[in-house]
Steps between C-alpha positions, in 0.01 A plus 500: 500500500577375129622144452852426420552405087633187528500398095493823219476425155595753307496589156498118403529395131462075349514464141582155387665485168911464422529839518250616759704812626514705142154481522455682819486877301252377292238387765546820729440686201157336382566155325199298639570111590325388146717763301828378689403122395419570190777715388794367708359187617576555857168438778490813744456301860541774732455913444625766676368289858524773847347292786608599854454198759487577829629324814271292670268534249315187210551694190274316247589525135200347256390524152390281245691218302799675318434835712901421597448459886722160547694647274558767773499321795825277352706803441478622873720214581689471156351186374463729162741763426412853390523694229498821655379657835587470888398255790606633837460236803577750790641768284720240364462463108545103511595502104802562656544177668690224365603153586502422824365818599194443280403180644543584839251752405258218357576280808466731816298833361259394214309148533266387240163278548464380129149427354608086450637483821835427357563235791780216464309202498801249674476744806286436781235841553783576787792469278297748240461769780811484592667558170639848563630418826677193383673693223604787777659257680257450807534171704269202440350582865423873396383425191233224601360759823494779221292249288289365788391867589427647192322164377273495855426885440357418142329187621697250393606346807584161496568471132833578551657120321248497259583564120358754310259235253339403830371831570201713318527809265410740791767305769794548207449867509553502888812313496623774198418794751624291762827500320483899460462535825787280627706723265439843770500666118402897582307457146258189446457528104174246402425450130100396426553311847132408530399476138490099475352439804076434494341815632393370876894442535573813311290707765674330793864537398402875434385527863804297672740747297268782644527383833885463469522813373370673810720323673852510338472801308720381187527730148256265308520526076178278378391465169183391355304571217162445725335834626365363792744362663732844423242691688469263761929476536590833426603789662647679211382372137650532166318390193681456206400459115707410161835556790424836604362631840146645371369581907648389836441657878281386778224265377204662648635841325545316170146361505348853577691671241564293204770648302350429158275272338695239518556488880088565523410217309743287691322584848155528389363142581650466798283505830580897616276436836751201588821687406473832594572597867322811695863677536479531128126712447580648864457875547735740728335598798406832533217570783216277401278353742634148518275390841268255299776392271600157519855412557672273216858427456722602221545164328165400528373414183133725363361157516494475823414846536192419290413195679484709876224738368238232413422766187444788658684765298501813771803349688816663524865310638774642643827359424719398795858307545681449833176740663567784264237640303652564089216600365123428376265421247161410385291277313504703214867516472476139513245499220750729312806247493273204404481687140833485297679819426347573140149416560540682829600813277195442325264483764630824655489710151 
């Protein structure tokens, strides 16, 4: 059964300039972002952007510096207006909210986890997760249990009257999710969340929003311009360059089939064996003699795979979840999605 779309971008236009909208024709007919600065002096941020994100679902949007990704993410919730295009938030295009409307919107449907924690430094780490329920009105008592849960569940118990310059990098972060969380936003919008914190901490506050995920289910929007942690986040990936969507779809797909050269050379040095799951080189069953084949789930990882032979290449798996089979594969279909798409081409012809 398809997911619900809980965000659709469609057709979205930035240009920055005085007169950004006149300038709209021009790009959908061909002006490229160096020809519009150069003869109009207006920067192209954003062109022609069509993401669907689904309910329940971290969509992870990445590309390099200047690729227009934060740019993105801070026109799902208006923080930057557009120039031309849709955003629909359950069907609802929310360009057409105003005033109060609009930041009801921020307050109760879209939270934001900023990349500097953005944390009022006179409020206690309580006070800071309870910012959204202050401003809706909620009661000291409900505010400080809604604090005290969400701060336990990230592992910040007893922190709660501490101030934010007596906590780490890493511990900051938690009381910023915390504070998305108290919100009950449907859409948790986080902006290079990780990107300043040291890479043990990094790896850990990927994990705890991992586990949270399974848990609560939220419509997550993360941005980063780090590969790894978009294939470790993501269940739907769009990869953006000079503020245009050059690939995006299910992470194992993208690495499998590169769109271009572009998207090859941006997954070719990254460890396939650790990324890749089984469900992805998987074959449909179709009579073969799976008795000797050895059972391996569909998330597991071909480095695990790899490990359980001990190097002996005639093994075959059978892929299984909940105790059905999905289908099978051997070790040379592993072999065959170590090599990246072009060589791959290369060593077949």
């Amino acid at each position: 059964m398809s997911k619900k779309v809980k965000v659709s971008v469609q057709g979205l236009y930035k240009i920055f300039g005085d007169d950004g909208a006149s300038k709209v024709e021009l790009v959908k007919n061909g002006m490229t972002k160096s020809e519009l600065l150069d003869q109009h002096g207006h920067v192209l941020g954003l062109q022609d952007i069509n993401v669907d994100m689904k309910e329940g679902e971290i969509t992870v949007i990445m590309g390099l510096s200047g690729s227009g990704k934060s740019t993105l993410i801070r026109h799902l919730n208006r923080l930057i207006e557009p120039t031309a295009g849709k955003i629909l938030l359950d069907g609802e295009d929310i360009l057409s909210l105003q005033g109060d409307n609009l930041l009801e919107m921020r307050r109760t449907r879209m939270s934001m986890v900023f990349q500097k924690f953005a944390l009022f430094p006179h409020r206690t780490v309580a006070e800071n997760a309870a910012l959204a329920l202050e401003v809706g009105g909620a009661s000291k008592q409900e505010q400080r249990a809604e604090a005290e849960k969400w701060l336990a569940r990230l592992g910040l118990k007893g922190f709660e009257d501490s101030y934010p310059n007596q906590l780490s990098g890493g511990m900051q972060q938690r009381v910023g999710i915390a504070r998305a969380l108290c919100a009950h936003s449907e859409v948790m919008l986080l902006d290079e969340a990780f990107s300043a914190l040291d890479p043990i901490i990094r790896s850990q506050m990927q994990d705890l929003l991992l586990e949270l995920q399974k848990e609560l289910h939220k419509t997550i929007i993360f941005i980063t311009h780090d590969l790894d942690e978009a294939l470790k986040l993501a269940d739907h990936l769009v990869i953006l360059k000079d503020g245009y969507v050059i690939q995006q779809g299910e992470p194992q797909h993208i690495i499998l089939n590169p769109s271009d050269v572009y998207i090859e050379r941006f997954v070719s040095d990254i460890n396939r064996a650790r990324v890749l799951r089984t469900r992805s080189i998987m074959k449909p069953l179709g009579g073969q003699d799976l008795s000797v084949a050895l059972p391996v789930l569909a998330d597991d990882n071909l480095e695990s795979v790899i490990e359980m032979v001990h190097g002996d290449t005639s093994k075959s798996f059978v892929v299984e979840e909940n105790g059905e089979q999905l289908g099978y594969f051997d070790m040379h279909d592993i072999v065959a999605a170590m090599v990246p798409q072009r060589a791959k081409e290369e060593w077949v012809g």
